[in-house]
C-alpha positions, 0 to 999 in steps of 0.5 A, a space after each residue: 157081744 150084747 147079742 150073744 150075751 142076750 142069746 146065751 141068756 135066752 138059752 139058759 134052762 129052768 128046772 123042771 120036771 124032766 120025768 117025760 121019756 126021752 124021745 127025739 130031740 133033747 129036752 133042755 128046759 124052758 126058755 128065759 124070758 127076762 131077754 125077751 123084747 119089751 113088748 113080749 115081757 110081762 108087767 109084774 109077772 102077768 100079762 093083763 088085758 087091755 081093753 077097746 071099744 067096737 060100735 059100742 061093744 068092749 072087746 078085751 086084747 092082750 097089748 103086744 106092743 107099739 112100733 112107732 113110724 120111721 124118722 129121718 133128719 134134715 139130710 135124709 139120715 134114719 133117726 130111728 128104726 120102724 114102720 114106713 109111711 106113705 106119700 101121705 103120712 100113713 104107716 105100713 108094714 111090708 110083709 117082707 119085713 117078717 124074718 122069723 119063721 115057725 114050722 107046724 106039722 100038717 100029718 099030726 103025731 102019734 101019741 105018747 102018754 095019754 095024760 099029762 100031769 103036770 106036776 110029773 110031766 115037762 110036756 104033753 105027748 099027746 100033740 106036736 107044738 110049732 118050732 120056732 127058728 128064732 126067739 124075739 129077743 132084746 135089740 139095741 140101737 135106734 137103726 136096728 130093724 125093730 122086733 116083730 111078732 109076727 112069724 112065717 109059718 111053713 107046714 112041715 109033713 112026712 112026719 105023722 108017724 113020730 111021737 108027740 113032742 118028739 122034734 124040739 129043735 128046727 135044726 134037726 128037722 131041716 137037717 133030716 133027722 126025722 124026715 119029711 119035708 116043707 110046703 113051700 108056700 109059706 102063710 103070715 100070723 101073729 105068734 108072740 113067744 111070751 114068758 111060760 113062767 108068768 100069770 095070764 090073765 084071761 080076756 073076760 070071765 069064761 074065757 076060755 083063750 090061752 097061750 100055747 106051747 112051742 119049741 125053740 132049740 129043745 127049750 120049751 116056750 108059750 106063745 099068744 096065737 093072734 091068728 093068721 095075718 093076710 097080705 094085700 096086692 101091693 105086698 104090704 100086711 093088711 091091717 085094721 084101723 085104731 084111734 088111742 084118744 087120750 084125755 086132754 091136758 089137765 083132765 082129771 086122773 080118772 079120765 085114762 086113754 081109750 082104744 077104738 078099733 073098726 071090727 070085732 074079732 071074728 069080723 072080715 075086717 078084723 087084723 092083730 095088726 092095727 095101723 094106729 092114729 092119735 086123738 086128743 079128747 076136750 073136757 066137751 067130750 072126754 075120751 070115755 065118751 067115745 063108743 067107737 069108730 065111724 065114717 061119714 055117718 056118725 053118731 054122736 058117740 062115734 069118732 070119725 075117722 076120717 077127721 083124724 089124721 096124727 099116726 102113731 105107728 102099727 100096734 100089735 094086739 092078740 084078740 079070741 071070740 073064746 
């Protein structure tokens, strides 16, 4: 009952402009964000900025959340719901374990009305956003699979020749009402459907990263594109490694956590999925000491990586180089 009480929720549209004409699927309004998972619901209304450090350089990441390791008790029993871990005790996420799916449209669109004035319009018609066949909404129970940002992404072609923003919804795309068909080979990225109606604060001054428009059941929405996500030969997601170093006990107020990530985004080795580990910094050497990580040779404001092995869980996170 909480699920459909949530779904409904979810549904429900604000007002907007509404001026666009109507073409293709309904226009319902845009989507409610207060069901969202916590991890996608704003702090105050903005999605603030977190910040890591790379080799001695801040690269500022929009925080999508933590799912911590899996728990079982004494007889075997899952206490709660999240990401397994090895004979070893590190964490990983099968890729089997991505559900949701969203549609791009490889052909384009033709476009509609050339300028989008948004104090006029609901939506551009001068570009076709994804579909997205589920939204990522609040789940209770310790066992329950944990929500995911992270979306299959199917190309969808035979369409070029609808109006921009025309499909709204996937059940009409799938039933046939515009026609075309699916790729069938499906990629892996990091779409994290977020609340259109709060503040998102930029990553750093010039930045010219933002959030982009989707579709859900006609209702419009915004979601951070963390890009694509790649799979490995076992079929787990490929991930990058992350220390959250935390102040030791009694430090003073002004010393807060520091995330320590292994690549810049951009690099070959940069992922929005980050298999997350634990370190307690000494008053020696606080937290804002570290400048990033290393292994085997290190210097000496470098943690390394090899030393630390208290896992957390996978983080999600949504970096740009714009």
């Amino acid at each position: 009952m909480k699920c459909v009480l949530g779904l409904a929720a979810a549904l429900s549209a604000m007002a907007c402009g509404e001026s666009n004409e109507e073409v293709g699927d309904k226009y319902q309004g845009v989507i409610d964000a207060t069901n969202l998972d916590s991890k996608f619901r704003p702090t105050s209304g903005i999605y603030r900025p977190a910040a890591a450090r790379v080799r001695g350089t801040n690269v500022p990441f929009y925080n999508l959340g933590q799912v911590a390791t899996e728990r079982k008790d004494d007889r075997g029993v899952l206490t709660n719901s999240g990401v397994p871990v090895d004979e070893t005790g590190r964490p990983f996420l099968p890729a089997s374990r991505v559900v949701a799916t969203s549609y791009d449209f490889a052909d384009g669109c033709k476009t509609g009305k050339a300028d989008f004035d948004f104090r006029l319009d609901s939506y551009p018609e001068t570009v076709q956003w994804p579909l997205f066949a589920a939204l990522p909404l609040t789940v209770t129970g310790n066992t329950t699979p944990p929500v995911l940002p992270l979306m299959k992404v199917a190309r969808w072609t035979g369409t070029g020749a609808e109006q921009c923003n025309s499909i709204k919804d996937v059940a009409s795309l799938t039933k046939g009402a515009f026609g075309g068909a699916a790729e069938e080979e499906t990629t892996l990225a990091l779409r994290a459907i977020i609340d259109v109606s709060a503040q998102l604060n930029p990553l750093r001054t010039g930045s010219e990263f933002k959030a982009q428009g989707g579709w859900y059941r006609g209702l419009q929405l915004a979601y951070l594109d963390g890009g694509p996500v790649q799979v490995d030969e076992t079929g787990n997601v490929r991930v990058m490694d992350g220390v959250l170093v935390s102040p030791p006990t009694g430090a003073p107020t002004t010393e807060t956590p520091v995330y320590l990530f292994s690549a810049l985004p951009g690099e070959e080795g940069w992922s929005p999925v980050v298999r997350l580990r634990t370190f307690t910094a000494t008053a020696a050497k606080p937290a804002s000491s570290y400048t990033g990580l290393c292994v085997d040779t290190c210097a000496e404001t470098e943690l390394n990586l090899s030393t630390v092995t208290r896992y957390a869980g996978v983080l999600f996170v949504v970096g740009s180089t714009l």
